[in-house]
C-alpha positions as CSV (number, residue, x, y, z in Angstrom):
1,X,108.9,29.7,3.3
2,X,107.9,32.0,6.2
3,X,104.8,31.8,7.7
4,X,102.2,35.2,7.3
5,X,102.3,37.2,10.3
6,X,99.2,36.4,12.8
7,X,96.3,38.3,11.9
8,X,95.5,40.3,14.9
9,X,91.4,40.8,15.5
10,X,90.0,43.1,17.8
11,X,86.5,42.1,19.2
12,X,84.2,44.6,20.9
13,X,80.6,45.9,21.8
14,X,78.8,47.6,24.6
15,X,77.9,45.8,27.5
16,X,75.0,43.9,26.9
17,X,75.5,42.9,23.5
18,X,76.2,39.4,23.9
19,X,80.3,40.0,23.4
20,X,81.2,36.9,25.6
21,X,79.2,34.5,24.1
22,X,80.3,35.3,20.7
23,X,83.7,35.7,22.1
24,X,83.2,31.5,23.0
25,X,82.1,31.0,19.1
26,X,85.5,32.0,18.5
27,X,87.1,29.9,20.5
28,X,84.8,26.9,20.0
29,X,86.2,27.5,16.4
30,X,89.5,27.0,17.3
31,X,90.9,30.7,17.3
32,X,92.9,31.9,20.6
33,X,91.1,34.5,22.2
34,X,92.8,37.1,24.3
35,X,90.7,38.5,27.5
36,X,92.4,41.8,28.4
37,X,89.9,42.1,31.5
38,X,91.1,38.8,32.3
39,X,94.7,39.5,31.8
40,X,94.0,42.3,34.5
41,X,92.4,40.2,37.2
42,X,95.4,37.4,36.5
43,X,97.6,40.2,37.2
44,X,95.8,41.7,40.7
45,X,95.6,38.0,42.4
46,X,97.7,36.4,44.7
47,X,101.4,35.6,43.1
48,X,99.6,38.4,40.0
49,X,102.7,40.5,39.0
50,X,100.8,43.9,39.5
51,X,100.5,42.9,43.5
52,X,103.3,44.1,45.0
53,X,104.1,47.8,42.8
54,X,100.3,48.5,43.3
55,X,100.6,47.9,46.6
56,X,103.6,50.6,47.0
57,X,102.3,53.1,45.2
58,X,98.9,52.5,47.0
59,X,99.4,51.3,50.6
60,X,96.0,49.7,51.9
61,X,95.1,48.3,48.5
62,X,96.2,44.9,49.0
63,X,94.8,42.6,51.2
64,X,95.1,38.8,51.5
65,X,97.8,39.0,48.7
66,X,95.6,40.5,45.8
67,X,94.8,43.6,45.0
68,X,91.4,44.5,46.2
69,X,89.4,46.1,43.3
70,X,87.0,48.1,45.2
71,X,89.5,49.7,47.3
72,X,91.6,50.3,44.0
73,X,88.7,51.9,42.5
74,X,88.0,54.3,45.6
75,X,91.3,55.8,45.0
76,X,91.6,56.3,41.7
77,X,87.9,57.6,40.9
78,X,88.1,61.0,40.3
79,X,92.1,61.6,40.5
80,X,93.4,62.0,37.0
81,X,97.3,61.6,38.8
82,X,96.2,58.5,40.6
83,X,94.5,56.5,37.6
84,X,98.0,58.1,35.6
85,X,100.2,55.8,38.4
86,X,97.9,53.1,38.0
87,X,98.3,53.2,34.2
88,X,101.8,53.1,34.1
89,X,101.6,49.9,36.3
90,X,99.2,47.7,34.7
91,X,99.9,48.9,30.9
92,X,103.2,47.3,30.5
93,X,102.8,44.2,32.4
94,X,99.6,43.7,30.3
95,X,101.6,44.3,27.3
96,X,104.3,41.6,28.3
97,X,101.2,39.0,29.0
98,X,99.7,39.9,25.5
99,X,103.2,39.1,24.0
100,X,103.4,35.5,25.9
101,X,99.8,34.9,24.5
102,X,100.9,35.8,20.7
103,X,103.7,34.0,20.8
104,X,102.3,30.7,22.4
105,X,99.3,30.9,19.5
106,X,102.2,31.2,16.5
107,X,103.6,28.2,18.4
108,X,100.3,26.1,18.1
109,X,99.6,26.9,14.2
110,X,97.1,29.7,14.4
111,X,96.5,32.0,11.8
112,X,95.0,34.6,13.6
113,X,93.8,35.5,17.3
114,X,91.1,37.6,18.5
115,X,91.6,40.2,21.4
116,X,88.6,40.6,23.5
117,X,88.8,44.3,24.2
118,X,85.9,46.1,25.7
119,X,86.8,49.8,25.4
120,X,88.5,48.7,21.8
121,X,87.5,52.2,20.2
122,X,87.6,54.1,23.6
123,X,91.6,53.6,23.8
124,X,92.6,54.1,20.5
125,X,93.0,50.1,20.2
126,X,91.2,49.8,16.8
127,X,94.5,51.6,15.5
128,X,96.5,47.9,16.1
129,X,94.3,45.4,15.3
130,X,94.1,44.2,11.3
131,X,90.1,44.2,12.0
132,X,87.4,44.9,13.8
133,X,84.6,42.7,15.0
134,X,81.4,44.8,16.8
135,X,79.5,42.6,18.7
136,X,75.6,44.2,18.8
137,X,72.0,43.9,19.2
138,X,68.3,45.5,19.4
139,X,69.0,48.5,22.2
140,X,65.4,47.4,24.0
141,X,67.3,44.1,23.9
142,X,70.6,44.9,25.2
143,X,68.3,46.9,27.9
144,X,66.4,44.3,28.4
145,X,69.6,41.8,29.1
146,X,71.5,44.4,31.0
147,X,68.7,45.0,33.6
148,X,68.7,41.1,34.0
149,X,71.5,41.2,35.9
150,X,71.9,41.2,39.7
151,X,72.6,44.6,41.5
152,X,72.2,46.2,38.0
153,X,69.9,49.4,38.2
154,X,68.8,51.5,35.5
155,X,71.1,54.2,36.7
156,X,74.0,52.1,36.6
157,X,73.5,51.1,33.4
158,X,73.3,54.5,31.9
159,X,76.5,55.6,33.8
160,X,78.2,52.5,32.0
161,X,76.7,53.4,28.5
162,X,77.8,56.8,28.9
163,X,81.1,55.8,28.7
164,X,81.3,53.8,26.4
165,X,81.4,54.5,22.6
166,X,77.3,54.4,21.0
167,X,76.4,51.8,19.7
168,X,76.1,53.5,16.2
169,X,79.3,54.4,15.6
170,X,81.3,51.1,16.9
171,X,78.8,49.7,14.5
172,X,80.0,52.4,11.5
173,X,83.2,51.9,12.4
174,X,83.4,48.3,12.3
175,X,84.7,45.5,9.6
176,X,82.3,42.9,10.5
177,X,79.2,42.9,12.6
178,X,77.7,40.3,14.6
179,X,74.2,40.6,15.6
180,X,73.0,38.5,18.6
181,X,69.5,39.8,18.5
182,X,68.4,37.0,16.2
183,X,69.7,34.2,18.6
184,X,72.6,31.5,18.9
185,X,72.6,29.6,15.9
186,X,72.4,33.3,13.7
187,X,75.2,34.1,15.3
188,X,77.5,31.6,15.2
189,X,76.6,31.3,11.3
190,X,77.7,35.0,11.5
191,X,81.0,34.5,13.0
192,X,82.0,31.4,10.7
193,X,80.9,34.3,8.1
194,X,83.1,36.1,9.9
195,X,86.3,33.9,9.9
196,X,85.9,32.6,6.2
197,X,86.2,36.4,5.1
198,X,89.7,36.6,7.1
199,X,90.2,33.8,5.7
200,X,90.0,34.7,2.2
201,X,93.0,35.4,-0.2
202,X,91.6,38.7,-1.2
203,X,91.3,40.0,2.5
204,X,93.0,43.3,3.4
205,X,94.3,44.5,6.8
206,X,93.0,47.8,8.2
207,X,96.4,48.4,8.6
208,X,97.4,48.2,5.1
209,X,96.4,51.8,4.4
């Protein structure tokens, strides 16, 4: 008898929220989790696969063998073309390390994965995932959190949240919710909520129409 196909879980929320520590619940519960910020940085260090195009299509860019983020960033910022070359760089090669990562996780037994996705909503992502987890909390707290951090300033952190999706609709548009404002141990209870729901033989993917 075949196996069901991997459930495919898209985990998001807004800077602040508490996203990588619930992320770790995740895998502390033995689902594979799948960093797509991570996937990029893999792929702009030395040996990284994105090195060498991105370094052709933007000479000065690379330095010591990786890809030198700021410098990136100073030439795509503002140039629509630019990010659009960029794009179709990174895009693919990200896909092709998303399809090593599903395939190793069938490989091990998992039922499902979760893809840690921060603009989830912001790239149409939702749209291929069978569910969506929104990672949130109290605003003053996510304020509170953000502002915490070093070289954070209140400016910067109101450039970030204008970019991403509010709060209050990720949360609207979500299947699951986990709140962090009411500390570790409600959260984790939260996520194995979470993952006996997926779990169950009534469950439905958001793909299923």
């Amino acid at each position: 008898m075949s196996r069901p196909p991997l459930k495919l879980i898209g985990l998001t929320g807004s800077i602040g929220m508490g996203k990588s520590t619930t992320t770790a619940m995740f895998k502390a519960a033995g689902v594979p989790v799948y960093d797509a910020d991570a996937a990029v940085h893999a792929l702009y260090a030395p040996g990284g696969a994105a090195v060498e195009p991105i370094g052709e299509a933007f000479p000065g860019v690379v330095k010591d063998g990786a890809v030198d983020r700021q410098a990136l960033g100073a030439r795509v910022l503002g140039d629509a073309e630019a990010l659009k070359k960029l794009e179709s760089i990174v895009h693919p090669l990200v896909g092709q390390s998303r399809v090593g990562f599903f395939a190793e996780a069938e490989a091990s037994g998992a039922d499902m994965v979760v893809l840690d996705i921060p603009l989830l909503f912001e790239t149409g992502g939702d749209k291929g995932v069978d569910s969506v987890v929104v990672v949130s909390c109290h605003a003053e707290l996510q304020r509170e959190r953000v502002l915490a951090r070093p070289g954070m300033t209140a400016e910067k952190f109101e450039q970030i949240l204008s970019k991403q999706t509010p709060d209050v609709e990720k949360r609207a548009r979500a299947d699951f919710v986990v709140d962090t404002s009411q500390g570790l141990e409600a959260a984790k209870d939260q996520v194995d909520r979470v993952l006996a729901a997926l779990r169950a033989p009534d469950w439905k993917s958001r793909r299923a129409g």
